[in-house]
C-alpha positions in Angstrom: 87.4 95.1 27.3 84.0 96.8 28.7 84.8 99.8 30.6 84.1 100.0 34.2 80.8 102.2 35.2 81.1 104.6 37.9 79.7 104.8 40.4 80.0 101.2 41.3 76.7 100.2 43.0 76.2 100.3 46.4 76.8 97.2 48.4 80.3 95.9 46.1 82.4 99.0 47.3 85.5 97.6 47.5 84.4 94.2 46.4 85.0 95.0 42.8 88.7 95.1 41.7 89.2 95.6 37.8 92.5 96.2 35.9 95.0 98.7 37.5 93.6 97.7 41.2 96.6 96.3 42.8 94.7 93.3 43.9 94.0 92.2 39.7 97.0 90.7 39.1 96.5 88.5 41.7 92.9 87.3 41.1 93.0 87.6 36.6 94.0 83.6 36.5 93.2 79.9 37.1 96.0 77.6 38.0 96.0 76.6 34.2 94.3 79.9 32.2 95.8 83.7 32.2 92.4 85.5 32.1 91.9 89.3 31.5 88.4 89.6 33.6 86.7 93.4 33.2 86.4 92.9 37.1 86.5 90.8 39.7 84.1 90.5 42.4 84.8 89.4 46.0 81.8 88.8 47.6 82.0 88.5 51.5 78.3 86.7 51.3 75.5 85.0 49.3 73.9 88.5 49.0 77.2 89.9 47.6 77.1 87.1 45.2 73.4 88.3 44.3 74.7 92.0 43.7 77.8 90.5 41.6 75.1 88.7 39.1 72.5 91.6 39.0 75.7 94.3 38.4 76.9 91.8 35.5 73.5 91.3 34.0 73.2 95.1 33.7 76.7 95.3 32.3 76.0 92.5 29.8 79.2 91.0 31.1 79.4 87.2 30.7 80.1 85.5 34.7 82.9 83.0 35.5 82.4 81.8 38.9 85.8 80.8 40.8 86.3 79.0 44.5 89.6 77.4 43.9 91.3 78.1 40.5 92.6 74.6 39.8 89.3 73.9 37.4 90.9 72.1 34.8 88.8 73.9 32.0 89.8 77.6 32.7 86.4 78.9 32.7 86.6 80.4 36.3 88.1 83.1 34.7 87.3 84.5 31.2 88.5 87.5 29.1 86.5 90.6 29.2 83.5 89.9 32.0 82.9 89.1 35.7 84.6 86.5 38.0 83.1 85.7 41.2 85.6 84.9 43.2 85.2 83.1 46.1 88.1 83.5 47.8 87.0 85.3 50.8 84.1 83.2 52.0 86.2 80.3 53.2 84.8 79.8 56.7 84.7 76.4 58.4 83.3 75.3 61.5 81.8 72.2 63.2 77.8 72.3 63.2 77.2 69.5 65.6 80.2 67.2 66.9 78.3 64.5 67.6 77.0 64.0 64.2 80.1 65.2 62.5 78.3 67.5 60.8 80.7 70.4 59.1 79.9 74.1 57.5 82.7 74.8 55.1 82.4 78.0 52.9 83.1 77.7 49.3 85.8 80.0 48.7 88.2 77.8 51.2 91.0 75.0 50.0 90.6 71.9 51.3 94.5 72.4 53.3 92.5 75.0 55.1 89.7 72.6 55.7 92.0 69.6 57.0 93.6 72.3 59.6 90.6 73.4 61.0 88.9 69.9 61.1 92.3 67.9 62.7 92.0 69.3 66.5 88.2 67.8 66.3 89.7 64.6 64.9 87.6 64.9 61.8 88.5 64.6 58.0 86.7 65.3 54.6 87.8 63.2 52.0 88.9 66.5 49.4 90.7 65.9 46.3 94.6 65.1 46.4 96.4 68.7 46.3 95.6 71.2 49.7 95.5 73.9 47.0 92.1 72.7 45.4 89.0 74.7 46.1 86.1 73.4 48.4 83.4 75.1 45.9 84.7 73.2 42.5 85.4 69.8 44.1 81.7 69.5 46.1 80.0 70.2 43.2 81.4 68.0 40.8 82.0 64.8 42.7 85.2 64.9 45.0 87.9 61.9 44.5 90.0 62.1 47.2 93.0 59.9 49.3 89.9 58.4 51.7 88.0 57.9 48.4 87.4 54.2 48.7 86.4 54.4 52.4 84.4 57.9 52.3 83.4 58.3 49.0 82.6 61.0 47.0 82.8 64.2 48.6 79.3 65.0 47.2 78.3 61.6 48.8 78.1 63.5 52.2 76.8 66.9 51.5 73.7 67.0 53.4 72.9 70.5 52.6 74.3 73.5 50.3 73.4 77.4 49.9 73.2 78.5 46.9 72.9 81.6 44.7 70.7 81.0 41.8 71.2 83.2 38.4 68.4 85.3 39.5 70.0 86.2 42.8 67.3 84.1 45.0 69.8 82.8 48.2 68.3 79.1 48.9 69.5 76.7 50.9 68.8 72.9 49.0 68.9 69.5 51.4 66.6 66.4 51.4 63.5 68.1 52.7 63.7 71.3 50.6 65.0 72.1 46.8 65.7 67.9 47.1 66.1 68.6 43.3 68.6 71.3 43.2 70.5 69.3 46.3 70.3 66.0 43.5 71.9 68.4 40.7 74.5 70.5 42.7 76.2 67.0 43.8 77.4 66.0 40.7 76.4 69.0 38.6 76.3 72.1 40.4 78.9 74.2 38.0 76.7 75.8 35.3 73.5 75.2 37.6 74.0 77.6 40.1 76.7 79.4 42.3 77.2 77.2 45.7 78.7 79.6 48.8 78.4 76.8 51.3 78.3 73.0 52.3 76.5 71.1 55.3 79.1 67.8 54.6 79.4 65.1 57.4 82.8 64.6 57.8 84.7 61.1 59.3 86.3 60.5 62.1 90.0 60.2 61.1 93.2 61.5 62.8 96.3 59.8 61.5 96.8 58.0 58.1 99.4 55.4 56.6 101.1 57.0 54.0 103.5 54.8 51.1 105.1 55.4 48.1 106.2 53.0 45.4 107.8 53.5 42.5 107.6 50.4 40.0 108.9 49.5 36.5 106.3 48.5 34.1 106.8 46.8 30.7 105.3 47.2 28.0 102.4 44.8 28.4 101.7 46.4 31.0 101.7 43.7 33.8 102.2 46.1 36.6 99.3 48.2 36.1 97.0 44.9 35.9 98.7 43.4 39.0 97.6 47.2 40.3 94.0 46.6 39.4 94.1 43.4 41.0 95.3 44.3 44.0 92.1 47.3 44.0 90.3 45.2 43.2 90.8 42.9 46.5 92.1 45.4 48.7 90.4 46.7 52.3 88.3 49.6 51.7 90.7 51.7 53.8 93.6 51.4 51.3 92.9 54.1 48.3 95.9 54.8 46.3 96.8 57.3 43.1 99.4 56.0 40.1 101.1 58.7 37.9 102.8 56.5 34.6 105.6 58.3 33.0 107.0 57.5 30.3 111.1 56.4 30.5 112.7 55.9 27.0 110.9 52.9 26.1 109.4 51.6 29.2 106.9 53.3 31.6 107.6 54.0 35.7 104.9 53.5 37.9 104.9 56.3 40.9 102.2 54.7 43.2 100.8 56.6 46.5 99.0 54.7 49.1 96.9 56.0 51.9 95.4 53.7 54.6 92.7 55.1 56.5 93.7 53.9 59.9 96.0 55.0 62.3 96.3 51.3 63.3 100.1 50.5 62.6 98.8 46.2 61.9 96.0 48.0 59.5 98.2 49.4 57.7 101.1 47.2 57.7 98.5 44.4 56.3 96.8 46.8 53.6 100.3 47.7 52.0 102.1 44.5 51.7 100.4 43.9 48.4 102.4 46.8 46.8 105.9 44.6 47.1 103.6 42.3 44.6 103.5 44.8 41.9 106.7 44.2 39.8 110.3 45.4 40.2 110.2 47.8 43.2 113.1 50.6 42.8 111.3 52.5 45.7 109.3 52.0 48.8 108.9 54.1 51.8 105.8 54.2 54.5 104.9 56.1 57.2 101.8 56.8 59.6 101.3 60.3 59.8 98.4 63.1 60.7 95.7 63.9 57.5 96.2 67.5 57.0 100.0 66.8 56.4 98.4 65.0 53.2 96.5 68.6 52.0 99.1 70.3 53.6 98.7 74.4 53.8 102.1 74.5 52.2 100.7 73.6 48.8 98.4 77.1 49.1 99.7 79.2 46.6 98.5 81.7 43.6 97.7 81.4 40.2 98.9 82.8 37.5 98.0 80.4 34.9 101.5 78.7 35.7 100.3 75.6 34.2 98.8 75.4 30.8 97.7 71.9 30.2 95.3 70.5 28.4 93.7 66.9 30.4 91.1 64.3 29.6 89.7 61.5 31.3 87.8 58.3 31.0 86.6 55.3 34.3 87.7 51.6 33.5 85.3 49.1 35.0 88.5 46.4 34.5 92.3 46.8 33.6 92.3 44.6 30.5 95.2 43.3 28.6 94.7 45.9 25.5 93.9 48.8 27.9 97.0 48.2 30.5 99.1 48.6 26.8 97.1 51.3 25.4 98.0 53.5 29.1 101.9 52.3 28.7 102.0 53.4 24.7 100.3 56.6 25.6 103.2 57.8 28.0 106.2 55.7 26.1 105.2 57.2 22.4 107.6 59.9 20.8 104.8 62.6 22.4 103.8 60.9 25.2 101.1 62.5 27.6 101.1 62.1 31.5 99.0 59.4 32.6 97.3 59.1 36.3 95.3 56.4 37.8 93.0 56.9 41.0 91.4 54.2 42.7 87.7 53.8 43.0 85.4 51.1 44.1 84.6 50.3 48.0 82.5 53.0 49.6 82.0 55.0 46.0 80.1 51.9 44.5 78.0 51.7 47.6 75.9 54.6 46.5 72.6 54.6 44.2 73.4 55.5 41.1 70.3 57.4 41.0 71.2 59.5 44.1 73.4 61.9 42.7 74.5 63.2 39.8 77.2 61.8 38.9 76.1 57.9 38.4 79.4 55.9 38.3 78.7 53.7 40.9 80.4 50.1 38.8 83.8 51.8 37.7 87.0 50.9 39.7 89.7 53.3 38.1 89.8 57.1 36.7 91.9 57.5 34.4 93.4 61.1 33.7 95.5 62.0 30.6 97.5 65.5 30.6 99.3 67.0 27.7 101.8 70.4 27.6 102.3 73.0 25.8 103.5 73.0 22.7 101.6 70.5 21.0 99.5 69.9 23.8 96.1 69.6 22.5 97.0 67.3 18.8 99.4 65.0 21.4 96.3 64.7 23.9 94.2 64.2 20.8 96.4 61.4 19.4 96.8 59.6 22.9 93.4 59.3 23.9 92.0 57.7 20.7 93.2 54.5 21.4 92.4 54.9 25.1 89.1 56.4 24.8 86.8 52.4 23.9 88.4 51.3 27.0 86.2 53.7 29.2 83.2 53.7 30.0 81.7 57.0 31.7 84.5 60.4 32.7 84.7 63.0 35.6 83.6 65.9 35.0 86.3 67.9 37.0 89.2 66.3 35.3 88.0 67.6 31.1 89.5 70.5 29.5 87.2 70.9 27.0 84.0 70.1 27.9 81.5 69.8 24.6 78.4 67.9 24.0 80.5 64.3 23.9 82.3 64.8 26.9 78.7 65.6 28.6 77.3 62.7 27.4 79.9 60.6 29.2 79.8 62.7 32.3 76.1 62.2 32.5 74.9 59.2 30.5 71.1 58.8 29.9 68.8 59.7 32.5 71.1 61.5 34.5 72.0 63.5 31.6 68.8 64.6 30.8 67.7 65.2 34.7 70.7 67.7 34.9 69.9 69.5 31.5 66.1 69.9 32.7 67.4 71.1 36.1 69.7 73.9 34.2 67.0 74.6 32.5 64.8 75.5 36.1 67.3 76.8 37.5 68.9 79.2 35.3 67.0 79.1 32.6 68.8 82.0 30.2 72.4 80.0 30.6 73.9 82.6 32.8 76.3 80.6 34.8 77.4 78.3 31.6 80.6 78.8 30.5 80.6 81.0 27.3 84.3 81.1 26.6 87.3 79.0 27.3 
């Protein structure tokens, strides 16, 4: 581990915790990775973040950049080097009411950003856990509960700051850096640090909430009854499956969120569900957003979950697919198999637009594996799976190689993002270097 230099330099006093500070253990680990970081840096703004890169690049230590800790990959921490951490830029506020135009900081969780937002009677579509970073999420896409009425989170960034590798502090929106605001919507991790969003938020106060949990045979008739049911659903239903696997058939856990506080809205948007197979489960309710990302779910990480996930988009449930997902969780090492709902408002958008160009698919499909034989089970599962898909997410892939890029970013939009990396930090500072 590289020894810390004294003095530290001006500017980070106190912003630089390394091991021994009683703040490390704390800020060492991702939800999923136990790190051992030669620092940490909390910068309090953009130009802190420019110190934290110059003070690494003079330390030749290698930089993981961190907002919420749940990345999926582990590399916003790393063993031996720096990690911005975010954490204490996490402001939000309301630009212009009128225009439902938001300023959220990077370091905050989206919990934090459904509290402040509620009492204006606004919502960001954010991901599905209040614990997930704002600064991870906006920059890789941003499937959330309002997903098929919003969007993509990244769908309604108008602007972003940024800190590029060299330290330069720009701000990127349609009129200027329109190529670094294309790349950091899709992209952004590995292109350039973001510290904060211009995102025009929706005008949402309560929600209708259901859960179902259904038995699915082996076929797999539930989960293409599912599909179906996306498929011709109003844009303001979006739900979220998770498959288990029960001795030798599968359980469907379904979540369903209506965007409408409208009690005939949602009454009419949920009575498909009864349609899906043999019920054992139903309960709705209409209740406020934030209670969805609730600050409850805030919590620390320690790298108390060490998973390893992968994930593919299906543009239909076919037969073989819907029994490929129930003989992935039903095998003798079965892997953890969720299902998020896509379509309506996401396939409204260019593909060209943004970065991330799955504008056709209608499901993500996300497959998680545990420790011990974590990565050979996930490796097993998702062969079968894998000709069934046709693009992936990139905030859902633990190991992220040349393959998994190539699905992220197919063709065009693959080699516009490399290029951009390129321009933008062209010696590969911010790209991961360990995992």
């Amino acid at each position: 581990m590289n020894a810390v230099p004294h003095p530290l330099p001006a500017g980070l006093a106190g912003k630089l915790v390394a091991p021994g500070d009683r703040r490390y253990g704390a800020l060492r680990s991702t939800y999923t990775r136990t790190g051992s970081p030669a620092l940490v840096a909390l910068p309090e703004s953009p130009r802190d973040v420019a110190r934290a890169l110059a003070f690494a690049a003079d330390q030749r230590l290698h930089v993981a950049v961190r907002s919420g800790g749940h990345g999926l990959s582990g590399a916003a921490t790393n063993d031996g080097g720096l990690v911005v951490d975010l954490s204490t830029m996490r402001g939000v506020r309301v630009l212009d009411r009128g225009a439902r135009l938001v300023r959220v900081e990077a370091g905050a969780r989206w919990a934090e950003v459904a509290r402040a937002l509620a009492p204006h009677g606004l919502a960001i579509s954010s991901g599905d856990h209040g614990n997930v970073g704002v600064g991870g999420l906006a920059t890789g896409g941003g499937i959330g509960w309002l997903v098929r009425s919003y969007g993509l989170t990244i769908d309604h960034v108008r602007a972003v700051e940024v800190v590029l590798a060299d330290g330069s502090v720009v701000r990127a929106d349609a009129e200027h850096e329109p190529d670094l605001l294309w790349v950091m919507r899709g992209a952004g991790a590995g292109t350039a640090i973001a510290t904060a969003f211009e995102i025009e938020a929706v005008e949402l106060g309560r929600i209708g909430y259901a859960e179902a949990t259904v038995v699915v045979d082996p076929a797999g008739t539930a989960l293409r009854r599912w599909a179906a049911m996306m498929a011709a659903a109003p844009r303001e239903l979006s739900t979220a499956v998770n498959l288990s696997g029960q001795g030798s058939f599968a359980v469907a856990s379904v979540t369903a969120i209506v965007a409408s506080d409208s009690e005939s809205v949602v009454r009419r948007a949920l009575e498909p569900l009864a349609g899906l197979g043999d019920t054992v489960l139903q309960q709705a309710y209409v209740l406020p957003y934030p209670q969805l990302l609730s600050t409850a779910q805030l919590h620390g990480h320690s790298g108390q979950m060490p998973v390893v996930t992968t994930n593919g988009l299906l543009t239909r449930m076919t037969p073989e697919a819907a029994r490929g997902l129930v003989a992935a969780v039903t095998a003798p090492e079965p892997v953890l198999i969720q299902m998020r709902s896509l379509g309506g408002a996401v396939n409204d958008m260019d593909p060209a637009a943004t970065a991330y160009p799955h504008r056709h698919q209608r499901t993500l499909v996300t497959a998680t594996a545990f420790p011990p034989g974590d990565r050979a089970t996930l490796s097993a599962a998702w062969k079968p799976l894998l000709p069934h898909t046709d693009g992936a997410y990139v905030n859902f892939e633990s190991d992220p190689d040349e393959e998994t890029f190539a699905r992220t970013y197919p063709g065009e939009t693959g080699a516009r993002v490399a290029a951009l990396r390129r321009r933008y930090d062209p010696d590969g500072v911010l790209r991961p270097r360990d995992r």
